[in-house]
C-alpha positions in Angstrom: -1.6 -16.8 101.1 -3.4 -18.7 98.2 -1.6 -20.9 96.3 -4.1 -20.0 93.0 -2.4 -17.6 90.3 -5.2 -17.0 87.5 -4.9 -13.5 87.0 -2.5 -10.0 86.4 -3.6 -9.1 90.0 -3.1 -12.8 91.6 0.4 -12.9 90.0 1.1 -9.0 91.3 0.3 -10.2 94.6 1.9 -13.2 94.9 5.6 -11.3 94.3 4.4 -7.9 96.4 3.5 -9.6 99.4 7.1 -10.4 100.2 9.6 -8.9 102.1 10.7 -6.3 100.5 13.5 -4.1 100.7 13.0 -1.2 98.9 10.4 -0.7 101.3 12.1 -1.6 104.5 15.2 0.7 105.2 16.0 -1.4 108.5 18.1 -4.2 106.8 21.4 -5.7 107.1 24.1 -8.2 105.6 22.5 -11.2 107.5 19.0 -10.2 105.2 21.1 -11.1 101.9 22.6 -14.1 101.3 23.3 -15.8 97.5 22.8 -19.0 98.4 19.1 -18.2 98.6 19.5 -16.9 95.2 21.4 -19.7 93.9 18.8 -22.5 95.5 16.2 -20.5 93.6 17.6 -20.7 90.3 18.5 -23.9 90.5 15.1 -24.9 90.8 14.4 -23.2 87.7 17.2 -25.2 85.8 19.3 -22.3 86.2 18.1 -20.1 83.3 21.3 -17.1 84.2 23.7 -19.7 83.2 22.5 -19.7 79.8 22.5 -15.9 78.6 25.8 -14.0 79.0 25.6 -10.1 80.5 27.0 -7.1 81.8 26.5 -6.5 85.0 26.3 -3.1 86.9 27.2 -2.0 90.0 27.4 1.7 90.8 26.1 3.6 93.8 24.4 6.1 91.2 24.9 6.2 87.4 24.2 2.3 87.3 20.6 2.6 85.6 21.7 5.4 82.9 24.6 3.1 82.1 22.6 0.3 81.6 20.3 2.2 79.7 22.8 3.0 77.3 24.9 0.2 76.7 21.4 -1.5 75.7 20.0 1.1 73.5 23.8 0.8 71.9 24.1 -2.8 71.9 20.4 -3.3 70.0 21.3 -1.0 67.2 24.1 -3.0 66.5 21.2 -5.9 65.8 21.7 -7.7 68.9 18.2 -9.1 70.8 19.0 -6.8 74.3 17.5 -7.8 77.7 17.5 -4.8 79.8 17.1 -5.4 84.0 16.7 -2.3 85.9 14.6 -1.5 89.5 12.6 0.0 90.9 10.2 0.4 88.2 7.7 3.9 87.9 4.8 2.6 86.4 4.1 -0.7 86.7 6.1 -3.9 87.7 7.0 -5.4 84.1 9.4 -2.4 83.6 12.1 -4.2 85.5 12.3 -6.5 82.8 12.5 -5.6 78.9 13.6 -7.9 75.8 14.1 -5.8 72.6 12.5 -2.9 74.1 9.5 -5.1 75.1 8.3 -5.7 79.0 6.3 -8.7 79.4 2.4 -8.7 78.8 0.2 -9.3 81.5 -0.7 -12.7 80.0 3.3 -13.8 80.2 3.8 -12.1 83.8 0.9 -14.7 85.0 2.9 -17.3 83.0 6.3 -16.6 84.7 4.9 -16.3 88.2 2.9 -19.7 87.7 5.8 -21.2 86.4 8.6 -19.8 89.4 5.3 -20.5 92.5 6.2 -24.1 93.0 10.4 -23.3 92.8 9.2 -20.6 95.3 7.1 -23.3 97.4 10.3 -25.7 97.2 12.4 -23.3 98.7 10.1 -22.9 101.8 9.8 -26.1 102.4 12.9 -27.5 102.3 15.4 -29.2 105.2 16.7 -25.7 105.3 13.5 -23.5 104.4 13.7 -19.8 103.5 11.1 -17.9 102.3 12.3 -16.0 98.7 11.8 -11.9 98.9 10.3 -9.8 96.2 13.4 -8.8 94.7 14.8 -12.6 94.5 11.4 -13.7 92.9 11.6 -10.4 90.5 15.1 -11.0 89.2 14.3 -14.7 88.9 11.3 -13.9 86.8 13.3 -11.5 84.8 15.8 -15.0 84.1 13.0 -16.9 83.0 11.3 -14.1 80.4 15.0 -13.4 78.6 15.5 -16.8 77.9 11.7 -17.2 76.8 12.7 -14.0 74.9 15.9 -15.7 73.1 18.1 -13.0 74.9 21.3 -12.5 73.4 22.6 -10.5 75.8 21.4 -9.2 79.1 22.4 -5.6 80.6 22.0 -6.3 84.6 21.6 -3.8 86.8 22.3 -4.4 90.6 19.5 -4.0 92.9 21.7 -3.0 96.0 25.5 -3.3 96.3 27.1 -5.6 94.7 28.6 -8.4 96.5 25.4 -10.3 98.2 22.6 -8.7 95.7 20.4 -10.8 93.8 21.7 -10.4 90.6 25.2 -11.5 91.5 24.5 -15.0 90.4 25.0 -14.6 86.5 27.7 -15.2 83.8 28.9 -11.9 83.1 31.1 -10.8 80.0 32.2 -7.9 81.3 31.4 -6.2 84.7 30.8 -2.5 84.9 31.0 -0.3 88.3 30.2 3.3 87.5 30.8 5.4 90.7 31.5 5.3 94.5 30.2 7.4 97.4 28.7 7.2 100.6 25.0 5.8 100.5 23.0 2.7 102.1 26.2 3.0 105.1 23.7 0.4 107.0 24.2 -2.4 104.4 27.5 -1.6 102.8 29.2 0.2 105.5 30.3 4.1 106.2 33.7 4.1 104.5 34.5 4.2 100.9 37.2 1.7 101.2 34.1 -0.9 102.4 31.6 0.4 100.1 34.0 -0.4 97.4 34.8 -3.8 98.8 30.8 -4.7 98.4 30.5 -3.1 94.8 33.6 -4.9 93.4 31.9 -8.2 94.8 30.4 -8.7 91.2 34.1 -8.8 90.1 34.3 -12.5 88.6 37.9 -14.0 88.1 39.5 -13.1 84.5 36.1 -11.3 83.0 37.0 -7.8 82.3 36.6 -5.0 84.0 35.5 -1.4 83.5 35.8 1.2 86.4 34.5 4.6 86.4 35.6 5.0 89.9 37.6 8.4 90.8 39.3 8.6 94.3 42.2 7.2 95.4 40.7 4.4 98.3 38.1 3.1 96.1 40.1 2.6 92.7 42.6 1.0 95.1 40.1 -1.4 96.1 38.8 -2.1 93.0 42.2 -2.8 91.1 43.3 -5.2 94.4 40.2 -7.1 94.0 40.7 -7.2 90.0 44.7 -8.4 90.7 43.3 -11.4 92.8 41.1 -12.6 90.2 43.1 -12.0 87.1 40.5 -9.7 86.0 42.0 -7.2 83.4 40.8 -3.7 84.5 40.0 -0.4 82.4 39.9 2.7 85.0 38.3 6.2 83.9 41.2 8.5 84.4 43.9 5.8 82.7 42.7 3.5 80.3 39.8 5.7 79.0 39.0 9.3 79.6 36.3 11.6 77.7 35.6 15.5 77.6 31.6 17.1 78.0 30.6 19.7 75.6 27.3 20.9 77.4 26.5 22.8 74.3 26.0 21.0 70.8 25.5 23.0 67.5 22.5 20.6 67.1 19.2 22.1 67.9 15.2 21.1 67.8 13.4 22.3 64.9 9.9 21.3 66.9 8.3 23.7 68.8 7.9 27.3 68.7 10.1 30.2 69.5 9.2 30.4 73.5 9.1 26.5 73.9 12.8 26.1 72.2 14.6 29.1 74.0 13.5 26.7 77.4 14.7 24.1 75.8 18.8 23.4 77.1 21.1 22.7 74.2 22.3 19.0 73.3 25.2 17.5 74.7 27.8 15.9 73.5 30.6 13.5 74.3 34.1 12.8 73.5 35.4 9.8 74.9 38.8 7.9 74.3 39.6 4.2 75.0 42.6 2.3 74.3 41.0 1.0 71.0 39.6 4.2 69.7 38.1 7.9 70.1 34.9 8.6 70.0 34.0 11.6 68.6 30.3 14.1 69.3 29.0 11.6 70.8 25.1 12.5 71.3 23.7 12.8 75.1 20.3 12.2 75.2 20.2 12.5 78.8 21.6 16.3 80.8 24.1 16.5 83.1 28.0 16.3 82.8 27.2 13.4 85.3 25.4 11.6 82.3 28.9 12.0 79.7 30.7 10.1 82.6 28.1 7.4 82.4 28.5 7.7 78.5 32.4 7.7 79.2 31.7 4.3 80.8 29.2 2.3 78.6 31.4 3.5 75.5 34.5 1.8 76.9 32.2 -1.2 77.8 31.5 -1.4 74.1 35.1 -1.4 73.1 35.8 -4.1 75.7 33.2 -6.0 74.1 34.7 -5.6 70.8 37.7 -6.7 72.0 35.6 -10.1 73.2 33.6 -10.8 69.9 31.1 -8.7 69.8 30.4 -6.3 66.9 29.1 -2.7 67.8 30.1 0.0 65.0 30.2 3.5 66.1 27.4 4.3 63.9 25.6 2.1 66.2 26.7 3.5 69.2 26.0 7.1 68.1 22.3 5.6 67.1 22.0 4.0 70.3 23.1 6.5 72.5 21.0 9.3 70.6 17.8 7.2 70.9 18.1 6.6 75.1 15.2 7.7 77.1 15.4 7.2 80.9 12.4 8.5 82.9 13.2 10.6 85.9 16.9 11.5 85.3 16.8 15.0 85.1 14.0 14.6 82.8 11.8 17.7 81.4 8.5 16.7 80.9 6.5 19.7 79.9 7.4 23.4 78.9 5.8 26.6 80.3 6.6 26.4 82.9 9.7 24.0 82.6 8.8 21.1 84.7 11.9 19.2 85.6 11.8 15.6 87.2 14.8 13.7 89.1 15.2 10.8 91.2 18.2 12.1 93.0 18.3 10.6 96.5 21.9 11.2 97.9 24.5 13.7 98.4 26.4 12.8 95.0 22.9 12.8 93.0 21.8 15.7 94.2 25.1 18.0 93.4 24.8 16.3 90.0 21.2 17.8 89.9 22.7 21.2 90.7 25.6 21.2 88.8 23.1 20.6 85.7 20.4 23.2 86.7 23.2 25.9 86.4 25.0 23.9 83.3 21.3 23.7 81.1 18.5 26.0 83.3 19.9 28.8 84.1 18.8 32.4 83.3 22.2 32.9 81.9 22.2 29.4 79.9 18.1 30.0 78.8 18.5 33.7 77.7 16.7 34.9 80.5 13.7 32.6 79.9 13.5 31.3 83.4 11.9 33.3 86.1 11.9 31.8 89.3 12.6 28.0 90.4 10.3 26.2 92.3 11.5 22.8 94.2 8.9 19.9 95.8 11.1 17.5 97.5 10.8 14.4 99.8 13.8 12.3 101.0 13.6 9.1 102.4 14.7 8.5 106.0 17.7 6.9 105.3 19.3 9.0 103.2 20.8 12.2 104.1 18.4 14.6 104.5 19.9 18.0 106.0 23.2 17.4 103.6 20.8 17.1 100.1 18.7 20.3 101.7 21.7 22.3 102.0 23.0 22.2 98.4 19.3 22.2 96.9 17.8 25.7 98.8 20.3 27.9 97.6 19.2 27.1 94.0 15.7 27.8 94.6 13.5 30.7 95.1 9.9 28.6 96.4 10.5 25.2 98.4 7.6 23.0 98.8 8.1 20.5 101.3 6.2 17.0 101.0 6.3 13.3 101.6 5.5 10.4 99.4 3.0 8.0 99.8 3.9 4.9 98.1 6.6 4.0 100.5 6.3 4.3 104.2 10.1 5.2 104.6 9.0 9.4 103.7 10.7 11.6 106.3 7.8 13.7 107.6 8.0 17.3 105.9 7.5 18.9 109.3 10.8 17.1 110.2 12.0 18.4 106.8 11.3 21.9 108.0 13.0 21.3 111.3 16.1 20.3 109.8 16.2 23.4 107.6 15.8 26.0 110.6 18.9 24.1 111.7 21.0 26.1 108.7 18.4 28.4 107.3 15.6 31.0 108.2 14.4 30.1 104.8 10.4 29.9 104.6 9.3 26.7 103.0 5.8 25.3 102.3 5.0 22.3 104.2 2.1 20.1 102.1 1.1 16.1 103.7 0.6 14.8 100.3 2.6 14.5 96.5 -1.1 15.9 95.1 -1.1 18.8 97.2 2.4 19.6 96.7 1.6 19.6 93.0 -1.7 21.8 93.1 0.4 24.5 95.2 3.5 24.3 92.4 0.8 25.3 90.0 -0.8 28.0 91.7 2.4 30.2 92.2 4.0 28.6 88.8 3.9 30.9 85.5 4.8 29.9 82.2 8.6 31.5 82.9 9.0 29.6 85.8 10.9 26.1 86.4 9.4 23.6 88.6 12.0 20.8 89.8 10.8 17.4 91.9 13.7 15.6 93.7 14.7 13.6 96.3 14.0 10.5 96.5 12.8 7.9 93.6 9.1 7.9 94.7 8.3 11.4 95.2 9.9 11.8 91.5 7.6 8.9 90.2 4.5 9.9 92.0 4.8 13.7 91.0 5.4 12.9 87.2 2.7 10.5 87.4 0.4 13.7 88.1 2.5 16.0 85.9 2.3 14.2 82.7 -1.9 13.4 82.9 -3.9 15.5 80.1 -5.7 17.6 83.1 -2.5 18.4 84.7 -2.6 22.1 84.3 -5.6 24.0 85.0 -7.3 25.5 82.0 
């Protein structure tokens, strides 16, 4: 590997050549330790020490949250950095200050400036070699406080307890659901996935849980009583109610395109400091008002802590979120609807919101048929996300991603479906292929819906949004 950084593409592959493990699926505690992460930043004159955050656990609902409490918190007038993975596009979306990624002129910076930390580290009496999401979150340190940060919003990469991100000076700490999903790392129960999520739990920071089910909020309040960490549980301290139909409607667009178009949702959420009344939802899905439910209580705590967020700010900041690939629409006749569900919780929150926002009943008969491209990833599970998506679908094109070599193989796909289902599917090798096909049996009634895995979503929408996506 060449020590030389001079350009975007040197710096790209300096971090990418690492291990990586949102490539690798076969990984396990002893692959994560903090001390790595700790030696790292240490190097780097520790730059997490210097901003405060909120940091996010969640096994899904962790990204939206973030998303939110940032768009909320920079209304109010604070300078926001925003930490989220993986990214869609390109690398620098990880990292954001003010709504701002770094250029590719400051990502050479950073990487020149964290390569001889990095060279330390692998060359000293104990010597590890840093992986690509250690060196990412470290570069993302090093650009907020370049950025004057006020605040960061930090999004856990995996887990909670040994993930990169759980070296930081947290203001309030945030987990926003539970459920079974990366059993390898974190363990098969909920009790133990719990456990690893309420590791970010520091001792008397603050606490904001929007954890249902008895085992895990059991776990989470046990670990918040050892620490002295004062707790706010969804369900007791806060609570909110989903209107999936606001009075408010688009103006843009003609007759057709609007009737496709779902209603806004709203949100009333109520903490022990206030109620928060319509609420806007930028993003669908009931799914998305719990995730509301929680960032708006995370704001109150931060009241409570100094902080000054006004509800008009909160209403500003929630109504101007955009989060890419969260049951995202991204073009009209046909509807073409783009998600990054990859477990068995995400995926029922997809299909609760197709029959909430996209059904016949809900569009006035505007949707035909429903056609679904999916790919899961191989540890993820596959024949339980199948059943609860084919039902809901009258065309299923099977495919695998290409970015990531974990794709489970859409023959296998198929296979597992004739273990429940006669149902005939079309089996494509490629994301490209899958798309052609959608658009050859789509018309402008229809609803298209990609799912299943983060980088089938990002690879499909990458060819659905292009100029010559449809054919003329």
């Amino acid at each position: 590997m060449s020590d030389a950084i001079h350009n975007y593409e040197q710096a790209l592959r300096f971090v990418f050549d690492r291990v990586n493990f949102e490539r690798t699926p076969a990984c396990n505690k002893q692959d994560f330790k903090l001390d790595r992460m700790r030696r790292l930043l240490e190097l780097l004159d520790n730059p997490q020490s210097k901003i405060p955050c909120v940091h996010i656990a969640g096994t899904k609902g962790k990204g939206s949250t973030a998303v939110m409490l940032a768009e909320m918190l920079t209304a109010a007038g604070y300078r926001v950095g925003l930490y989220t993975s993986p990214h869609v596009d390109a690398f620098e979306e990880r990292m954001q200050v003010a709504g701002s990624r770094p250029t590719g002129e400051q990502l050479v910076e950073l990487v020149r400036d964290v390569q001889p930390a990095v060279r330390q580290c692998e060359s000293d009496p104990q010597p590890f070699s840093p992986t690509f999401f250690e060196i990412t979150t470290a570069l993302a340190w090093l650009f907020f406080l370049r950025q004057q940060a006020q605040i960061v919003v930090l999004e856990v990469g995996l887990g909670g307890r040994l993930d990169s991100t759980n070296v930081c000076s947290p203001v309030a700490s945030v987990i926003t659901t539970i459920s079974r999903d990366h059993t390898q790392l974190l363990g098969s129960s909920l009790v133990s996935i719990a456990r690893e999520k309420a590791g970010i739990i520091k001792r008397c920071i603050p606490v904001i849980s929007g954890v249902v089910g008895d085992e895990a909020c059991d776990q989470i309040a046990e670990v918040c009583r050892e620490l002295g960490a004062e707790l706010w549980q969804l369900g007791r301290e806060f609570s909110y109610e989903f209107c999936s139909r606001s009075r408010e409607t688009s103006d843009v667009g003609d007759t057709a395109t609007k009737a496709l178009r779902p209603p806004l949702p709203t949100v009333a959420v109520a903490t022990p400091d206030q109620s928060w009344q319509q609420m806007p939802l930028a993003l669908l899905g009931e799914h998305q008002a719990h995730n509301a439910a929680v960032a708006l209580a995370t704001i109150d705590r931060l009241n409570h802590s100094g902080w000054t967020i006004s509800t008009d700010a909160a209403r500003l900041g929630l109504a101007r979120v955009r989060w890419p690939m969260r049951i995202e629409v991204v073009s009209h006749q046909p509807t073409v609807i783009i998600d990054a569900a990859h477990n068995w919780e995400s995926t029922a929150a997809l299909g609760r919101t197709l029959e909430e926002s996209f059904s016949r009943e809900a569009l006035n008969g505007m949707i035909s048929r429903r056609i679904l491209i999916v790919s899961i990833s191989k540890d993820k599970d596959a024949a339980g996300m199948l059943r609860q998506l084919l039902p809901r679908f009258d065309s299923v094109i099977l495919t695998k991603f290409t970015s990531n070599p974990r794709a489970i193989p859409p023959e296998q796909l198929e296979q597992l479906i004739h273990g429940f289902s006669d149902r005939p599917c079309h089996v494509v090798e490629s994301p490209s292929a899958a798309w052609q096909l959608a658009q050859r049996i789509a018309s402008q009634r229809d609803l298209i819906c990609v799912t299943g895995s983060f980088f089938i979503a990002a690879e499909i929408r990458e060819l659905a949004t292009s100029r010559k996506s449809w054919p003329a």
